[in-house]
N, C-alpha and C positions, 0 to 999 in steps of 0.2 A: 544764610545758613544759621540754622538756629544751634545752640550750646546749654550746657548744664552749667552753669554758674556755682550754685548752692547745692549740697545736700545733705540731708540730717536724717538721721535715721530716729523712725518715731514710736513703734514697736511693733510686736505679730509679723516681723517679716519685711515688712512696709518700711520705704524711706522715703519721704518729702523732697521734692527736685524743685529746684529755682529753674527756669530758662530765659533766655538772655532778652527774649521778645517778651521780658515781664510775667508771662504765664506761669504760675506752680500748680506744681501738681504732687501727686500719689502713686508710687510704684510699688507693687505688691511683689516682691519677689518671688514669695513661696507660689503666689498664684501664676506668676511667670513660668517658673520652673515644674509645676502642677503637671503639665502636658506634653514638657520637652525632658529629653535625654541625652547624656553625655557628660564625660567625664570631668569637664571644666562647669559643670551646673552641681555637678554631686558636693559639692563644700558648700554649696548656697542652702545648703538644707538647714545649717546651723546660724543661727543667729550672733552667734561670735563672729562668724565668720563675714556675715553679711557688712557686720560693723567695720570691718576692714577697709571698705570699699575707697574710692580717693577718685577725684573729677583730674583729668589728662587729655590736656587739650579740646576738656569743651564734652568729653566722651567719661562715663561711667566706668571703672577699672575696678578689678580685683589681683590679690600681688598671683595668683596660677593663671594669670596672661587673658581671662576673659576680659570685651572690653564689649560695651551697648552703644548702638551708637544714640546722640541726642535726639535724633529724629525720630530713631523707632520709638523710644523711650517717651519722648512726645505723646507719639499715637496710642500707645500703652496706658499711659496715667490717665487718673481720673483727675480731670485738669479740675483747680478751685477758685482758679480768676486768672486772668489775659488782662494783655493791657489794651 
């Protein structure tokens, strides 16, 4: 089962994910949230808000209860090296 170790947020939206199998990568949120709807996405619009964010058990969180899982987030990123 893979996990988010690390994440830094880098800017434009985009935060930098360590995962636990060595791989980082690149998470675009604005371009996440680009095509989905819903009320727990609508804060991510803000870049303050994105900064919030905090790794919870292995899983990406913000404090209004969304949570990503490592997995999807995985398939998501534009990965920049694996081990």
């Amino acid at each position: 089962m893979i996990k988010i170790i690390e994440a830094n947020f880098i800017e434009n939206g985009c935060l930098e994910l360590a995962f636990s199998n060595g791989a980082k990568g690149v998470f675009d949120v604005w371009l996440y949230c680009s095509n989905r709807q819903g009320p727990l996405l609508e804060p991510l619009q803000s870049e303050n808000y994105i900064k919030r964010y905090f790794i919870d058990m292995g899983a990406l969180g913000w404090p209004n209860g969304l949570e990503l899982s490592p997995e999807r987030l995985y398939e998501l990123c534009e990965i920049k090296q694996a081990a």
